[in-house]
C-alpha positions as CSV (number, residue, x, y, z in Angstrom):
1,X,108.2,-35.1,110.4
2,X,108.2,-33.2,107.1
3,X,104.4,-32.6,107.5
4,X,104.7,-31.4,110.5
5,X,107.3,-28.7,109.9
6,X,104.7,-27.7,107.2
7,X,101.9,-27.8,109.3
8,X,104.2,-25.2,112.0
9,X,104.8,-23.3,108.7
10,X,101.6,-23.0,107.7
11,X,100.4,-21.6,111.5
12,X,103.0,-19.4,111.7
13,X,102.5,-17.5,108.0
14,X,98.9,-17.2,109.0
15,X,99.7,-16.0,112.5
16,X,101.7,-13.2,110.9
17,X,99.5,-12.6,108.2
18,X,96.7,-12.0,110.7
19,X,98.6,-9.5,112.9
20,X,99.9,-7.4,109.4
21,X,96.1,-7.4,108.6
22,X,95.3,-6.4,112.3
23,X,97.9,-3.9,112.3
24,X,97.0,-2.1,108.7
25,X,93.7,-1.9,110.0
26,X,94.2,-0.5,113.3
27,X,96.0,2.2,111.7
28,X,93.7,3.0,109.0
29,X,91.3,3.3,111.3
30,X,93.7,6.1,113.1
31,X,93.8,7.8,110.3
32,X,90.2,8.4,109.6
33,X,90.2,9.1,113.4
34,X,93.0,12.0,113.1
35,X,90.7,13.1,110.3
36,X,87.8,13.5,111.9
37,X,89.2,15.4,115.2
38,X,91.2,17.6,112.8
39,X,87.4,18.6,110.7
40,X,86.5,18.8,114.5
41,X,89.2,21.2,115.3
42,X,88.9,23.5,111.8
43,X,85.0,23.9,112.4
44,X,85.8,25.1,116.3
45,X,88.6,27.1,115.6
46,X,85.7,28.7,112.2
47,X,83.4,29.4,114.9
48,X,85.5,31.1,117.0
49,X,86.9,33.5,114.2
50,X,84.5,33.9,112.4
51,X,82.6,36.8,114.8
52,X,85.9,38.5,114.5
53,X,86.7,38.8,110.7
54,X,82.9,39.9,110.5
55,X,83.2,42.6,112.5
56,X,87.0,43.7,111.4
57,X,84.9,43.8,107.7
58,X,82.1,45.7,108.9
59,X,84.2,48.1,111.0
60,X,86.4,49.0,108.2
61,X,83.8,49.4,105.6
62,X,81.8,51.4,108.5
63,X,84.9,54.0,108.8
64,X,84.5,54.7,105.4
């Protein structure tokens, strides 16, 4: 009987272990994926502004 509880045990710790592993990676994996859309997002939102800080530079230095 006694090896048999440790057997259960055994399945059980490994079970878990296996889903905390699962589950750390899943959200590393997030992570590097909320990264990436966030570089994604800065270099959009770059080329979308930067036209207009050019020309606010130029313009100014033009009035002069």
């Amino acid at each position: 009987m006694n090896n048999g509880m440790n057997l259960e045990l055994a399945i059980y710790v490994t079970t878990l272990a296996l889903i905390g592993v699962s589950y750390l990676l899943s959200g590393k994996r997030e992570l590097r994926n909320a990264a990436a859309q966030q570089r994604q997002h800065d270099a959009e939102l770059e080329t979308l502004v930067r036209p207009v800080l050019l020309f606010t530079m130029k313009a100014s230095v033009a009035h002069c």
